[in-house]
N, C-alpha and C positions, 0 to 999 in steps of 0.2 A: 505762736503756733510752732510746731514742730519743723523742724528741718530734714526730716530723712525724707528720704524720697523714697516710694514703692512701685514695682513694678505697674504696666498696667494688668488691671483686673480684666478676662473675659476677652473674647475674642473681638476685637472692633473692629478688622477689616473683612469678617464674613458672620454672618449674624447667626451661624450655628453653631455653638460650642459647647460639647455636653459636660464641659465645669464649670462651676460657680466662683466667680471673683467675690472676692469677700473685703469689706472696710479693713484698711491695712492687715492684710492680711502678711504672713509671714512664716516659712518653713525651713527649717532647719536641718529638716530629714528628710531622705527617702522616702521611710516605712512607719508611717503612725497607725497603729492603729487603738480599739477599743474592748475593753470584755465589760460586757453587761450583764454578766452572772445569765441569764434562762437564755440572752442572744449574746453571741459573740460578734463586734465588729472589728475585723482586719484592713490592715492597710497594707496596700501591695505597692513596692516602689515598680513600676513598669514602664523603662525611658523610652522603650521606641513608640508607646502608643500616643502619637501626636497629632493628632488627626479628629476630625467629630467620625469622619471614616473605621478608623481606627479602633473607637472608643463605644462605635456601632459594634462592633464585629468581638471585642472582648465583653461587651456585657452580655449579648448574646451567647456567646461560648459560656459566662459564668452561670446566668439565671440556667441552664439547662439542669444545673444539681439542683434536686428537690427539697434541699433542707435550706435555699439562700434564700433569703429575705427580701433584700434591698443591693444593688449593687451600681454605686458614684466613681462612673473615672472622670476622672479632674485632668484634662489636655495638657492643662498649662504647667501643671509640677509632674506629669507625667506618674501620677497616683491615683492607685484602684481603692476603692473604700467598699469595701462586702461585708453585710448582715446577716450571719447564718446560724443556723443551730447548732450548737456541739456537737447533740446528740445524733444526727445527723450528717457530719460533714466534720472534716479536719482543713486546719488551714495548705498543709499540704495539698487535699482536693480540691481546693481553690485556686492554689498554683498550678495545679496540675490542669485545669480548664484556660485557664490564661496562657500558657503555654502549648496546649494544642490549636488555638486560635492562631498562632504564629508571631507568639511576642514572648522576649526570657522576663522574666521576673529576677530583680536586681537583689532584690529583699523584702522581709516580710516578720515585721516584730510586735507581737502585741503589748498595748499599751491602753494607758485610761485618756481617756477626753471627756472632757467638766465642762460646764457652761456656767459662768460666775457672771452674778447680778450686780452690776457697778452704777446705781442710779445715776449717779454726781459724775459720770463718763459723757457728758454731752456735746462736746464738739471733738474735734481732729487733736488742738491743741490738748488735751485731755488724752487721749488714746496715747498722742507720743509720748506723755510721761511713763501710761502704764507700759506702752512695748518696750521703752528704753529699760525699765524696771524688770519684765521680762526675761530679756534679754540676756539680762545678767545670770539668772535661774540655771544651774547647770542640772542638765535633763529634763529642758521644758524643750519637746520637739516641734510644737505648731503651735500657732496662736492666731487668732482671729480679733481686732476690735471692731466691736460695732455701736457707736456712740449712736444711733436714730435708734438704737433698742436697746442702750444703756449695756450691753450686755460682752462678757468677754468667754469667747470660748480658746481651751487651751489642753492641747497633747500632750501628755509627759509619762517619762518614761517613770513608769512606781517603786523600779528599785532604787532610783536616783533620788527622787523627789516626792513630796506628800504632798497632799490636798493645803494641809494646813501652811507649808511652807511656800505655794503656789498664791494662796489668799494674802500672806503675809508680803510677798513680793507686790502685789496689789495694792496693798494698802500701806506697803512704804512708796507708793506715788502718789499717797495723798490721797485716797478713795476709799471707804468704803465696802464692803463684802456684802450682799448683805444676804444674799441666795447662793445655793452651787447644786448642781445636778449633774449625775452622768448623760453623756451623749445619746440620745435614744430613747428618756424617758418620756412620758407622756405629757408627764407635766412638765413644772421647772422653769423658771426666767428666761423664759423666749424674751419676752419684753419686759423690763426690769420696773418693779413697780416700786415708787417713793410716796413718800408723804405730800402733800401740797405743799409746794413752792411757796407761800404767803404762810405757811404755820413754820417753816423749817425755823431754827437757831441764826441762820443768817440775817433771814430775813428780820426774824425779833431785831437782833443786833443793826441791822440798818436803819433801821425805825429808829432805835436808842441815837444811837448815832447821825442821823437826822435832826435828830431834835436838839441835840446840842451842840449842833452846827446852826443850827437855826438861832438859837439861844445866843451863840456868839455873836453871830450879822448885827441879831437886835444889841448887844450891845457895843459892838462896834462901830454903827451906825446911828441909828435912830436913839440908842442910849447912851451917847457917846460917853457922857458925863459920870456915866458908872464903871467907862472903862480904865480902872486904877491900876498900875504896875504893883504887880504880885511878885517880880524878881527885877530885882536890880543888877547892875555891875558890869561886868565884861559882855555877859547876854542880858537882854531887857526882854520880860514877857508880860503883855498886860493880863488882865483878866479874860479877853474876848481870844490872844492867842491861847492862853490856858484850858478854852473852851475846846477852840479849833483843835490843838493838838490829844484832849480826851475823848473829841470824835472820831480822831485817828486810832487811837488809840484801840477803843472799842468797834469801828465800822473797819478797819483794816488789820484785825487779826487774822480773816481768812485769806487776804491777800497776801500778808507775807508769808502766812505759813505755806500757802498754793505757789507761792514763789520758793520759798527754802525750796520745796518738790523737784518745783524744775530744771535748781538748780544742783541739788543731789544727782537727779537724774540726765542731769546734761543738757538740756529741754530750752530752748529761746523760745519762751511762750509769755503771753499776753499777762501774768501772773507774775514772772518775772521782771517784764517792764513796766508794769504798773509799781509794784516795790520801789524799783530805781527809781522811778518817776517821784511818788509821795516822798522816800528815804531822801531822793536828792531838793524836793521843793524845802523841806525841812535843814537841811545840812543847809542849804543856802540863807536860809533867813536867818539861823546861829552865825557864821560864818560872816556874813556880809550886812548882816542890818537889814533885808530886803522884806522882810514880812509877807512870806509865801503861804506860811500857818495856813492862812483861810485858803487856797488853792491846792493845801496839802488835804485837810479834810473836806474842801467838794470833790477832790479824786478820788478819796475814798468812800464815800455815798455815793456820787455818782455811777461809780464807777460798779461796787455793791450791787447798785439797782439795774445795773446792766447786766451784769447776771444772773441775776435773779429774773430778769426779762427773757435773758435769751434759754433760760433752764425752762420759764413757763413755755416756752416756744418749743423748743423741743418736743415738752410735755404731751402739745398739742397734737406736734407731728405722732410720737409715740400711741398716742391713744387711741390714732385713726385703725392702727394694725392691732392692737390691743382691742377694740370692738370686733373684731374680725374673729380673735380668740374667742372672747367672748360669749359665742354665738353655740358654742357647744359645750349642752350641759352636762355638770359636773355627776350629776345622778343619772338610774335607770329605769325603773320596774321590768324585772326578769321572770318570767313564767320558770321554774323550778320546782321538782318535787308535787304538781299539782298547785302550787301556790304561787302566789303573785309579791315579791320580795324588790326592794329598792337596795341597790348594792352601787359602790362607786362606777365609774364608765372605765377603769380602768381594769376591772374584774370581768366587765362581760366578755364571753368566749365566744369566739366565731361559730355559730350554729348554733346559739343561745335564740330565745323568744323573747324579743322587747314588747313591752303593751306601754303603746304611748292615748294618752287621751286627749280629748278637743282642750288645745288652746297648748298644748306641752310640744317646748321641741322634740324633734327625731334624734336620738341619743348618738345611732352608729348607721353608717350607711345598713342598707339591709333588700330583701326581696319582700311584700306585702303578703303576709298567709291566711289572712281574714280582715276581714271589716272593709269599708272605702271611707271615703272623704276625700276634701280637697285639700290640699296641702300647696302653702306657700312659698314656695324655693327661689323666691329671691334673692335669700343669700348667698344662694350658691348661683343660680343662673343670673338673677338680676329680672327674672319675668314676674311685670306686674300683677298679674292674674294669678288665679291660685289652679293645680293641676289636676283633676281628679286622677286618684288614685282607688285601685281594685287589688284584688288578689292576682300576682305575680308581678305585678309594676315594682320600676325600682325605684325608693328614696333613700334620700341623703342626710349626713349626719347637719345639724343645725338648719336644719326646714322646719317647717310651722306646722303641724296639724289643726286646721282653722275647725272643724266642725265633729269629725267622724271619728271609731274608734276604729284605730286599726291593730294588728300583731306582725310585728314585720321580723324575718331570719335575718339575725344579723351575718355579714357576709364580708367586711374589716374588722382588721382588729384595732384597737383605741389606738389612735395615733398614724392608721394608715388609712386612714378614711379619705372622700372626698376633700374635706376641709380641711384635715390634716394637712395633707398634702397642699394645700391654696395656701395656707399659712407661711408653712413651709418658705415653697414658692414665691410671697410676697418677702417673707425676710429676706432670703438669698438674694431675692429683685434689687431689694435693697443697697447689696453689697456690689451686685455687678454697675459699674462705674460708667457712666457716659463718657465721649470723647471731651465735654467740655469739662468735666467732672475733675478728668486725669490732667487736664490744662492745668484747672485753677490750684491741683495738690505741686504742680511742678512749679507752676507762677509763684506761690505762697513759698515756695522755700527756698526763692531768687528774693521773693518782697522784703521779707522781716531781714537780714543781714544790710541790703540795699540802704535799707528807711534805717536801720540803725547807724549805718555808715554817714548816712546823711546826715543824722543828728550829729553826730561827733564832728562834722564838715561844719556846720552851722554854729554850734557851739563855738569852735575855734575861730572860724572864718569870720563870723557878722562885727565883730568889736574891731578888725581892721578895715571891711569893705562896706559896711554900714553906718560903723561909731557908734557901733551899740555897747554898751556898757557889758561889763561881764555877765555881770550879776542876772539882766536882762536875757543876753545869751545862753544863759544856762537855762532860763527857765523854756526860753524857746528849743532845744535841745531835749530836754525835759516832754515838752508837747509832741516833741517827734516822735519820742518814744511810744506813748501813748498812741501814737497812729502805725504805729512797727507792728501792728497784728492784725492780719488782714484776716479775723473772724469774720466778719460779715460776707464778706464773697465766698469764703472756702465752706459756709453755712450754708449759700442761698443756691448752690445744686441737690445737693443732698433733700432738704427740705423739701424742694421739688419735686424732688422724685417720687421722694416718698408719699406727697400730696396725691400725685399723679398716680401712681400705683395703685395707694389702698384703696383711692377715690373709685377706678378700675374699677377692683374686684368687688367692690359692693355692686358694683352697676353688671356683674355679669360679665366682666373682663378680667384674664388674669396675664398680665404681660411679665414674664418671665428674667427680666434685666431692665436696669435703666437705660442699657446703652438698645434695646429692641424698644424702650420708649421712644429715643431720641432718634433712632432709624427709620420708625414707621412717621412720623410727623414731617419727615424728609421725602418720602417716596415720591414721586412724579410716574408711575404708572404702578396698576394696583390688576395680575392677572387672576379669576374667578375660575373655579372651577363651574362645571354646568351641574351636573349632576350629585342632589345632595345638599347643595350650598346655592345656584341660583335656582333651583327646582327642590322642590321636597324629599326629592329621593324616593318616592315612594309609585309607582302607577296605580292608574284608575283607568274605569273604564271612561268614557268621552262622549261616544256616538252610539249607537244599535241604530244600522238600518236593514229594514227585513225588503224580502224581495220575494217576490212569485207565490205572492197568496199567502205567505208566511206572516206571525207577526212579532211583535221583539219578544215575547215569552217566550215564543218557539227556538225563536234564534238562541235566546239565553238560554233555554232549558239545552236544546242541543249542544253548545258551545261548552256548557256545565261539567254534560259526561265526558265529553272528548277531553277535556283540562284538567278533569279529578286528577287525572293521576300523573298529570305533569309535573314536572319541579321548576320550570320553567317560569321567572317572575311576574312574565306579561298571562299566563295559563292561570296563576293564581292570581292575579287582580281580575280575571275574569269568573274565576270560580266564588270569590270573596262580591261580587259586583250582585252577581246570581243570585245567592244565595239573600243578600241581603234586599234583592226584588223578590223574594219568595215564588220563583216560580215551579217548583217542583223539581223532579231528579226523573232522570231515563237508565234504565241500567247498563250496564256496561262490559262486553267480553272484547278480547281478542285485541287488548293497546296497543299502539306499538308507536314509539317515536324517530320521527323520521329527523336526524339528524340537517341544520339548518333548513330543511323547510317546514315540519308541519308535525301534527298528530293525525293517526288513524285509529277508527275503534267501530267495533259494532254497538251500535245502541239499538235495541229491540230489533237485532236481528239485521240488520240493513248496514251497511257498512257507510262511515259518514268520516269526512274530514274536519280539518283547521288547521288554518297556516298563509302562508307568504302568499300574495297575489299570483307570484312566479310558478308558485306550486300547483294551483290551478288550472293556468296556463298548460303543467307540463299533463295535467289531467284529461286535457281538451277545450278546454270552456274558453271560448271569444266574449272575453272582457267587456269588448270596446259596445256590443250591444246584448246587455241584462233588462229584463223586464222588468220595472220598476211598481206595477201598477198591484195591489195587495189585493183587488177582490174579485179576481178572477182568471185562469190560464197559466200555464205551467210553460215554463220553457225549458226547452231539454236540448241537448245537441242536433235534435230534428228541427223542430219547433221554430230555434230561434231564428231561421231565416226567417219567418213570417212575422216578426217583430217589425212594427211600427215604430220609423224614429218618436213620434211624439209621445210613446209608451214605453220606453227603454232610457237606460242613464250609461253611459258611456263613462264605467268604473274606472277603464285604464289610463283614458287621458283629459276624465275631469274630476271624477270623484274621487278616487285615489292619489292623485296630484294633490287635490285642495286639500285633503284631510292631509296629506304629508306634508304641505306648507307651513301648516298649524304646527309642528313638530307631534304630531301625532305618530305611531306605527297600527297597520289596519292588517289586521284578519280577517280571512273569509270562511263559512262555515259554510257544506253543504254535503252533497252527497256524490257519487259518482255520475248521475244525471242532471243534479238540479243543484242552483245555488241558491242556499237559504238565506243567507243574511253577508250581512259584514260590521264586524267591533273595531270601533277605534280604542287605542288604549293610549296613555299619556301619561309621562310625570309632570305634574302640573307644578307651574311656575309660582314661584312663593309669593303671596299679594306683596308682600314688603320690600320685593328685590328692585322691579324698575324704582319703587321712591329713593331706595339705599343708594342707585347708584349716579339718582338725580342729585342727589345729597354730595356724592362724594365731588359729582362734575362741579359743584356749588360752591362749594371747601376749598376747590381749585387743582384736583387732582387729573395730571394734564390728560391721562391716557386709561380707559378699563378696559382689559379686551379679556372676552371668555375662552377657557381651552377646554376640550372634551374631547372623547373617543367616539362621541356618537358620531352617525352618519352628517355629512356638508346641511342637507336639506331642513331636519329638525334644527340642528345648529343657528343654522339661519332663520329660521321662526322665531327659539327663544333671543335669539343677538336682538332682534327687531321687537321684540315685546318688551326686553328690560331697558335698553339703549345703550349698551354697552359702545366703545365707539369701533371696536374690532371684535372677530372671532377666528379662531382656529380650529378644525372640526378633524375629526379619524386621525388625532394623535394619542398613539402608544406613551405609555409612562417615558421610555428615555426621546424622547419627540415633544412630549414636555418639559421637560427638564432644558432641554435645545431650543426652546421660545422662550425660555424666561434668561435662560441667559443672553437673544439676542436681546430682548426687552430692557438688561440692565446695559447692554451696550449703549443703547439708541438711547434709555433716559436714563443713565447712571446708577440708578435704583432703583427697585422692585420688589413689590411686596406680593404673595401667593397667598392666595385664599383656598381652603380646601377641608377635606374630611378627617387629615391628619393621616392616614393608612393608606388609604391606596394610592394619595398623592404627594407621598413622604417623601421620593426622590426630588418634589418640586418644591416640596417646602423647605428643605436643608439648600437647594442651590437660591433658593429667593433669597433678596438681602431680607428681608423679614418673613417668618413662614406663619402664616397664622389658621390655627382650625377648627373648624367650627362644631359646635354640637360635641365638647370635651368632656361633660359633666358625666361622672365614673368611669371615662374613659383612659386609663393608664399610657395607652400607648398615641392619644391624643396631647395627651399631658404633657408626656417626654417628649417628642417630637418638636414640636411645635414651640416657637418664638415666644407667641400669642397665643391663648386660647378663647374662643367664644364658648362660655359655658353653656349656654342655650341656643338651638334652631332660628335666631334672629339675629335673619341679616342688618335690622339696623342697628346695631351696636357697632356694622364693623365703620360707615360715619361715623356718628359718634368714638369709635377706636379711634380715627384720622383725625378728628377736630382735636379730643384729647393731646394727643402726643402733638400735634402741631399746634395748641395750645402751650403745652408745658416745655417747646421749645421756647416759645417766644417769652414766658416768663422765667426761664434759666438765660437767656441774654441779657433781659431786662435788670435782674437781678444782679448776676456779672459785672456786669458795664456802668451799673448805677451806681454799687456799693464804691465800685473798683477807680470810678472818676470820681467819687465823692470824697476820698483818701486822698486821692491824687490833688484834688483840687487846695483840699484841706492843709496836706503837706507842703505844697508850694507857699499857701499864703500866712505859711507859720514864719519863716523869716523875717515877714512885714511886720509882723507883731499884728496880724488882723484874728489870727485865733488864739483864743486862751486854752489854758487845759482845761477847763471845766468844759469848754466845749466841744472841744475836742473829742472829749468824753462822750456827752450827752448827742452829739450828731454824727462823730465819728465810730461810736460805738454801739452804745445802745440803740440809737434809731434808727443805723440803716440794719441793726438785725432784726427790729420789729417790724421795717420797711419788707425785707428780702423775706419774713416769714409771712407778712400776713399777704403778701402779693402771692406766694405758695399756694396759701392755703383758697385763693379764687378756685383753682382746681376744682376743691370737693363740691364746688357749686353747680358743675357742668354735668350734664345729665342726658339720656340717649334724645333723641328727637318723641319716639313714641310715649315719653312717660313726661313730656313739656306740661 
């Protein structure tokens, strides 16, 4: 495995950071940046923006020019990354916005950025060959490996360095080229696609070399009698060595040449101890008579096939994020010219007409301008049920149209779509590194020197403290080597994550870093927003109760005209309530709104209110006794003396109370003599919220407690309907932000649930911010840790099980791989392991151990789709 060590990626002591930590990543520069001929991206060195604070306030100042596209500042190298149009905007106008924000810009140089396809890049030990190779490159400015997506991206400056001299730097580390794309295209080796691991040339050759490893046993054994000396004299080789050493021969060309690499490249990798390992089994059986032959060629199949394992394993991981691509198709049909034309996804123009038909994905996000159907959004929400869709609804690029024809405006351009961007989002996830993550890259480059010291301790040492023979010593020295590469632990995070991630986002989940994986599965109190996320967001009406001979038409019909012309949200769930009880229309002069209490209007001439009980009050009307009885008598400010308790409802301190217990708010309608009615309105409580949050008490999450602005009284309703175990009611945005930090006091971490916008201050201070309802939402996106791409709160369970799932299998994995070397290593001086085993248990098994325990992840699935 490699020995350099990298910084850590991403912020891990506060779980908001608007840069992506990337697989060894590495900069050399300031100022990279990119030209993509129709988009130009810049990169701006900008050292004081260190802050997610910071990095708020300069993109904001950048996206204000209308020609920018995309704009990435990266915290941690103190680098702004902007997408803009030439034609539009100079990189000067971009400095010139970063620096009205209140930050200098250091530098600023355009340059190319490639994304090269390295199938054969599959572990860490692999990367270090290529960064070391890199490295050397004069006018390579940044580089990126990312071996769970094969893929290497890389800055250089073009006056210095070519593309072709960039690939060649590559592939003198032993790999392969096999794709390259500019930075920003649509397409291009996101994820590096290879042939099947079982068809490759290795794999042929390991099979060859198998078999005539096989070939020798049998005749070293079982045929012993055929095994006749082929060389005589100083060295003696029977037939059956002759064998063993032609399956070296053939099974371990890729090894030594993977080894020359590492060591061209400076590299203690697994590749190179494996070489020393077979090179020295063999020098010892010339040299001393020991007949290692057959121990020289099971290293080399063995060891073949352990490759070849941990390449399909990869494979695996890689293909989870590669379905995810996928999922958007490569074609269109575009309404053009009057005609209906298929052209690539790459040509359509935003405010083009897609025509998609039953049973074809949605090409590019877009608005619906004819047809309905229901359409599947699964992929992007992860919602079982399919969505009816109408003219104006929005869908997403990689959704299903299950039955209808629709024509929907497209409204992204290819590559900034929904999905785009989830893709996106899951590779970066990818690259941002867990705290255990960053453990196991610093442990791994204390391991391999350690374990090789100790070979060389053992070698020398056992022939005087044990009376082991040389000969014997060497080979156990030999074995050590072989256990000198702790692949299998610096594999089984990664793997993980990746499990864990893509598993996610198919389910309706898009978690933003590994290290906001392994945060949320830690959390011990988990704060909800109320409105929007444990409620619908949405009011309705609840109650019509009519009064004084009135009957709920009336009320509605009245209530109707006085809210037409409100703007008022609870006005329009009443006007929307009406309307869809078909009770007619009153007409309407003389509106007027009475700021916090009410509406006033003339309907047919009579002047009539709506609003706050208190308004009433200031009207004249004694509450406390209202004639309840509908079929007869009018009560009026005269009148209502003559009211009978057993005929009256005493609004103020029982009907009004109890509908505001419910978390209701109530209106009354009436007239300046007479009260006609009273509406309750509600945001009703999402049926799925108390199960979610019985779910999470279940999962073991110690503390939920709700925060909202609404008034104590509704606050208290919903707490008691969902079962939250706390609530906070009439707090202001920085009153929120001031609960969740004492929440991380009292439980060390805290996770914030919300709509992502209006509760951003409390998402950026929660150790995890997650939001809900993100799907085409950009500034849901950005923000936010976590995003729930759909209105279902049981995903954010299902989120907790997840991540506290995919802790417990990145320890398991750790600690399993990590004591099993350890174990292994110890009991190689006793001579109780051999190299073949060494091989076969120390290598290859625990990475098909640490992978397929990963891969449990993709099994796990929200509670409502059990």
């Amino acid at each position: 495995m490699t020995n350099r060590s990298h910084p850590p990626d991403g912020d891990h002591g506060h779980a908001h950071s608007d840069d992506h930590g990337h697989d060894h990543d590495h900069d050399r520069s300031g100022a990279p940046a990119t030209d993509l001929g129709s988009e130009t991206t810049l990169q701006l060195s900008v050292p004081e923006m260190d802050c997610a604070s910071c990095a708020r306030t300069v993109r904001n100042s950048v996206q204000s020019l209308g020609a920018v596209e995309t704009v990435d500042p990266q915290v941690t190298t103190g680098t702004l990354t902007v997408t803009y149009d030439p034609d539009g905007a100079t990189p000067a106008d971009v400095a010139e916005r970063v620096e009205s924000a209140g930050y200098t810009v250091a530098s600023g140089v355009e340059e190319t950025t490639e994304t090269f396809g390295v199938p054969e890049m599959d572990c860490a030990s692999c990367a270090g060959k290529v960064e070391n190779a890199l490295d050397a490159v004069d006018g390579v400015v940044t580089y990126q490996t990312r071996p769970t997506t094969g893929t290497v991206t890389v800055t250089y400056d073009q006056s210095r360095v070519t593309t072709d001299e960039v690939t060649r730097a590559v592939e003198n580390a032993g790999y392969e080229v096999a794709d390259a794309t500019a930075s920003g295209d649509s397409g291009g080796p996101d994820v590096a696609e290879a042939q099947s691991v079982w068809r490759s040339a290795r794999a042929k050759k390991t099979l060859l070399s198998g078999g005539i490893a096989a070939l020798g046993l049998l005749v070293e054994f079982p045929l012993n009698g055929l095994n006749a000396r082929v060389l005589t004299g100083p060295i003696t080789i029977t037939l059956a060595d002759a064998l063993f050493l032609l399956a070296v021969a053939v099974g371990g060309q890729e090894i030594v040449r993977n080894g020359y690499y590492s060591l061209r490249n400076r590299n203690l990798d697994i590749d190179l101890l494996m070489t020393i390992a077979i090179s020295g089994a063999i020098v010892v059986s010339l040299v001393f008579g020991e007949g290692l032959y057959m121990e020289a060629a099971t290293l080399a199949v063995l060891f073949s096939v352990a490759e070849l394992l941990e390449r399909y394993s990869m494979d695996k991981a890689r293909n989870s994020l590669r379905e995810l691509m996928d999922l958007s198709p490569d074609e269109a049909t575009v309404k053009r010219d009057g005609e209906a034309i298929t052209v690539p996804v790459e040509d359509v123009r935003v405010g083009d007409i897609v025509v998609v038909t039953p049973g074809e994905k949605i090409p590019m996000d877009g608005a619906v301008t004819a047809g309905k159907s229901a359409v599947n959004q699964a992929p992007i929400t992860g919602e079982s049920v399919p969505v009816d869709k109408t003219t104006g609804d929005e869908v997403y690029a990689g959704t299903i149209n299950e039955e209808g024809y629709l024509e929907v405006r497209v409204t992204s351009a290819a590559g900034d779509d929904t999905l785009s961007r989830i893709v996106e989002m899951v590779e970066d996830a990818q690259a941002n590194k867990t705290e255990r993550e960053q453990f196991v890259e610093r442990f791994a480059g204390y391991y391999t020197p350690a374990v090789v010291a100790f070979a060389v301790l053992v070698t020398l040492g056992t022939p005087f403290a044990l009376g082991v023979a040389w000969e014997r010593a060497i080979v156990y020295g030999l074995t050590l080597l072989v256990l000198a590469c702790p692949c299998a632990f610096v594999i089984s995070t990664p793997v993980s994550v990746v499990s864990g991630i893509t598993s996610a986002a198919k389910n309706g989940v898009l978690i933003k870093g590994g290290n906001h994986l392994e945060a949320m599965g830690a959390v011990d109190a988990i704060a909800v927003d109320k409105t929007g996320t444990l409620t619908k967001g949405e009011l309705t009406v609840t109650d019509v109760i009519a009064l004084n001979g009135n009957t709920e038409a009336d009320v509605l019909r009245c209530a109707r005209g006085l809210e037409s012309r409100s703007e008022h949200p609870i006005g329009e769930a009443i006007v929307e309530h009406a309307a869809d009880r078909d009770v007619g229309t009153r007409s309407v002069a003389d509106f007027e709104s009475i700021t916090g209490k009410g509406v006033r209007a003339d309907l047919g001439g009579e002047a009539h209110y709506a609003g706050k009980p208190a308004f009433f009050q200031d009207l004249g009307f004694d509450l406390s006794h209202v004639h309840a009885v509908t079929d007869g008598g009018v009560v009026t400010r005269t009148s209502r003396r003559l009211c009978e308790r057993n005929d009256c409802l005493d609004l103020l301190d029982d009907t009004i109370p109890a509908l505001q217990s419910e978390g209701k708010t109530v209106v009354l309608v009436g007239t300046e003599d007479e009260l006609e009615g009273l509406i309750a309105v509600a945001d009703d409580v999402r049926p799925e919220a108390a199960r979610a949050v019985a779910r999470l008490h279940d999962l073991g999450v110690e503390h939920v407690v709700m925060l909202t602005g609404d008034n104590e009284r509704t606050a208290r309703a919903i707490a008691e309907t969902v079962g939250v175990d706390d609530f906070r009611a009439e707090l202001l945005p920085d009153e929120k932000v001031a609960a969740i930090r004492e929440l991380d006091e009292a439980y060390g971490s805290v996770a914030m649930v919300g709509d992502g916008v209006n509760d951003a201050p409390a998402l950026a201070t929660a150790t995890v911010g997650v939001a809900m309802g993100a799907a085409g939402t950009d500034t849901a996106l950005e923000t936010a840790d976590i995003a729930l791409m759909s209105d279902d709160l049981s995903r954010l369970p299902y989120l907790y099980e997840l991540s506290h799932g995919a802790n417990g299998v990145i320890r398991q994995n750790i600690w399993v791989s990590l004591g099993a070397k350890a174990a292994l290593a110890l009991a190689v001086p006793f001579g109780l392991v051999s190299i073949w085993a060494a091989v076969l248990v120390g290598d290859a098994g625990m990475t098909l151990g640490v992978t397929g325990n990963a891969m449990r992840l993709s099994r796990l699935t929200p509670a409502s789709e059990d």
